[in-house]
N, C-alpha and C positions, 0 to 999 in steps of 0.2 A: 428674498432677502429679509432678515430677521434684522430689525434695531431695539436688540434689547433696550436700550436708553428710554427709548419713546415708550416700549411697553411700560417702563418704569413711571416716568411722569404722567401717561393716561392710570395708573393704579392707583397713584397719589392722588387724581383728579376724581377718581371711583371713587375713594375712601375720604371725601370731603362731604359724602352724603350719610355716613356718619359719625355719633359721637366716638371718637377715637380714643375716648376718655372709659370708656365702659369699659368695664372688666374685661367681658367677651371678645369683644371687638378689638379692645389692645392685645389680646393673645393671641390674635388671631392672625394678627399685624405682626408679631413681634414671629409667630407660627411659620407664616410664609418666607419671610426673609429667611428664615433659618433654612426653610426646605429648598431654596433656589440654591444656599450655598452647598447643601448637600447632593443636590441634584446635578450641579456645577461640577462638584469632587469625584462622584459616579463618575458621568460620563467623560472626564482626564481620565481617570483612572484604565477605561475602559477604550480609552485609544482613538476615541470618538472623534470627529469630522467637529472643524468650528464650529459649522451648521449646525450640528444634532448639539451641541454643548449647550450652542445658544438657544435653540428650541428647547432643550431638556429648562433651562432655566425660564424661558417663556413658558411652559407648559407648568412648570411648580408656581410660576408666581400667579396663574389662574386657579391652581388643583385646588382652590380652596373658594373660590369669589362667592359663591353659595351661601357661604358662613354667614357674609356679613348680614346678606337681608334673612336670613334663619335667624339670628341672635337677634337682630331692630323689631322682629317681629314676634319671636314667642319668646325671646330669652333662655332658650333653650337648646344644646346642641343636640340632643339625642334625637335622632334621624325615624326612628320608630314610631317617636311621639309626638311628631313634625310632618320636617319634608327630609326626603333624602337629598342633602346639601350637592352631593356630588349630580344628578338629575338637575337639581336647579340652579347649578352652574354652568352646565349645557345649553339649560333654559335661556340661562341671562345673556350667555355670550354667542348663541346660535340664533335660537326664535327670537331673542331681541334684537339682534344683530349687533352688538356690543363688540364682536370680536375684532372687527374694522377699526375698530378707535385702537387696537391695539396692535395687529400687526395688518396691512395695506394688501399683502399678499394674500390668497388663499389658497394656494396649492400644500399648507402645511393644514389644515380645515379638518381633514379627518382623523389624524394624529392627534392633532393637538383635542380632538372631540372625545374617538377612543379613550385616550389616556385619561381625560379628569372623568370622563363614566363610569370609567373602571377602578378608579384608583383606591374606591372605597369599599367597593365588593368582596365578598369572601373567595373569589376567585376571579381570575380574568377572562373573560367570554372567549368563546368559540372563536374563529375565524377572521382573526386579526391577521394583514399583512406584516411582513418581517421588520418592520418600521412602525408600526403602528405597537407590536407587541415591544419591542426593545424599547421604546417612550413610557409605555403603560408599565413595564418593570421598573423605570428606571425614578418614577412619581413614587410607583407605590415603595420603592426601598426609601425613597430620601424622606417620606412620609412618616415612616414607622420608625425612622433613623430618631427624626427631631420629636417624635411622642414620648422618647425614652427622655428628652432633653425634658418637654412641659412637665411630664411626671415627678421631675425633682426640682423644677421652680415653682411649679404652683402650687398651694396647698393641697395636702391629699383629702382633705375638702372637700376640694372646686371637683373632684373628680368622684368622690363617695357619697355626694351631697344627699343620698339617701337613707343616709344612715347618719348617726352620731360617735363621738370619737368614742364611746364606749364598747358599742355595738360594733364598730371598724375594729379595737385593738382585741376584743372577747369573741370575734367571731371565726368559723368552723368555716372549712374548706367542702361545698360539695365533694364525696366522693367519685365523680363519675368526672368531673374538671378535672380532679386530682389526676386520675387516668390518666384523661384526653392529655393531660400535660404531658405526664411523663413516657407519654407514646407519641411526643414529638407533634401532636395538634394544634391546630390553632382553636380555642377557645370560641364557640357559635354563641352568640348575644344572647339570644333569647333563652341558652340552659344556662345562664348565670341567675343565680339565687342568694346568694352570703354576701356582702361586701368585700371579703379576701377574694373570692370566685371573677368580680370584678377587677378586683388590684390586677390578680393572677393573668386574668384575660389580654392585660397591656404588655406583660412578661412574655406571654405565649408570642408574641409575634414575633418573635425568633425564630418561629418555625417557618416564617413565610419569607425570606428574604431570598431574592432570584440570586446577588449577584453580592461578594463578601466583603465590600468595602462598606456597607451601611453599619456592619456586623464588628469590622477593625477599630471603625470609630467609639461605639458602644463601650466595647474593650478598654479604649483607649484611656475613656472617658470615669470606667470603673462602673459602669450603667445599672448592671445587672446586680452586682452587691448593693449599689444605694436604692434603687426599689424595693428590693427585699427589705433594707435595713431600716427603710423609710418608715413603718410601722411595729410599734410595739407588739407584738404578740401575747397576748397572756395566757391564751390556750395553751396549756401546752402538746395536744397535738395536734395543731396549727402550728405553731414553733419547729415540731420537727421535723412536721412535713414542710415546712418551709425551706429548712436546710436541705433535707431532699429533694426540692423544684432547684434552689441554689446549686448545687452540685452539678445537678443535672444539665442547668442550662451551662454552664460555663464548660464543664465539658463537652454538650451539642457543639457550642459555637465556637470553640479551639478547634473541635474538631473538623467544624466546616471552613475555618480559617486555614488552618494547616494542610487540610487536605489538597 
């Protein structure tokens, strides 16, 4: 038995350990709610059992619990240059045994473990049960759904902070992303080089979506123009090949919509 309610008020009881006033940590807050209602909308959509609706929502409003003690503690979310958040949220709710305060059961234990393991990975592991894989799709689409959502509220900033808006609006597109993109890839971290190569890499996750309702919403929403449009360009070939990632993507994802 799943009581999403309690899971709710044990989160709020999580999130009193910290400032909820940080930048990080209110995004992160404001992150997860977003991905439970997405995660929610999936699996209606998908015809899903009460059960799995409610699990699918228990399982988004943990996919992330890693975050918070990552950001209290290096103030950093990038995973490379840390810890891998998604591992340290296994950590917190397994090896610590934190998952108890949250839901009373455990027969949902290795679903709900699978899915935030995986949900950040450049692929989903091997040999997941038919339950285990359809939770793990269902995190990582509602995941990439609401990253389209941060990319246009938060500053493109919060998100290029290695760069400046000059070097952000003047900079070149690796060649080899450029590719990867337009051959339908998803963008591997560590060949990003330029600060568009980054932008690019949040766009690319179009490529990965299991199941087309993360993708309707996108749509819905105009997602894929206001990324693109969200930066100035003054390369102008960056500009063009920008229009040709534009193109590209919105024909990809009509066509996986329509299909």
């Amino acid at each position: 038995m799943i009581d999403f309610k309690l899971a709710q008020e044990t989160f709020k009881n999580f999130l009193q350990d910290f400032d909820e006033k940080q930048e990080k940590i209110k995004l992160k807050i404001i992150h997860t709610y977003h991905v439970v209602d997405v995660a929610e909308h999936i699996a209606k959509d998908l015809n899903l059992s009460e059960e799995d609706i409610n699990l699918a929502k228990l399982i988004a409003l943990l996919h992330d619990i890693g975050r918070f003690e990552q950001a209290a503690k290096y103030n950093d979310f990038r995973d490379s240059k840390t810890v891998d958040h998604a591992s340290l949220g296994v950590e917190i709710l397994f090896e610590r045994n934190k998952i108890r305060d949250f839901i009373k059961d455990a027969q949902y234990d290795n679903i709900i473990y699978k899915a935030i393991a995986n949900h950040n990975k450049l692929a989903i592991e091997d040999g997941l049960t038919e339950k285990e894989l359809l939770h793990a799709k269902i995190i990582r689409d509602a995941d990439k759904t609401d990253i389209f959502r941060v990319c246009q509220d938060e500053d493109t900033q919060s998100f290029l902070y290695l760069w400046n808006k000059d070097e952000i609006e003047n900079g070149t597109i690796t060649e080899k992303i450029f590719q990867d993109f337009m051959n339908n890839k998803v963008i591997v971290n560590s060949q990003r080089i330029t600060p568009i190569d980054f932008w690019i890499s949040h766009l690319a996750l179009i490529f990965d979506f299991n199941y087309v309702t993360g993708l309707k919403l996108i749509m819905e929403n105009n997602l894929i123009n206001k990324h693109i449009d969200k930066i100035n360009y003054k390369n102008p070939e960056t500009k063009e090949k920008m229009e040709l990632i534009r193109s590209h993507s919105l024909n990809y994802v009509n066509a996986r919509i329509n299909k």
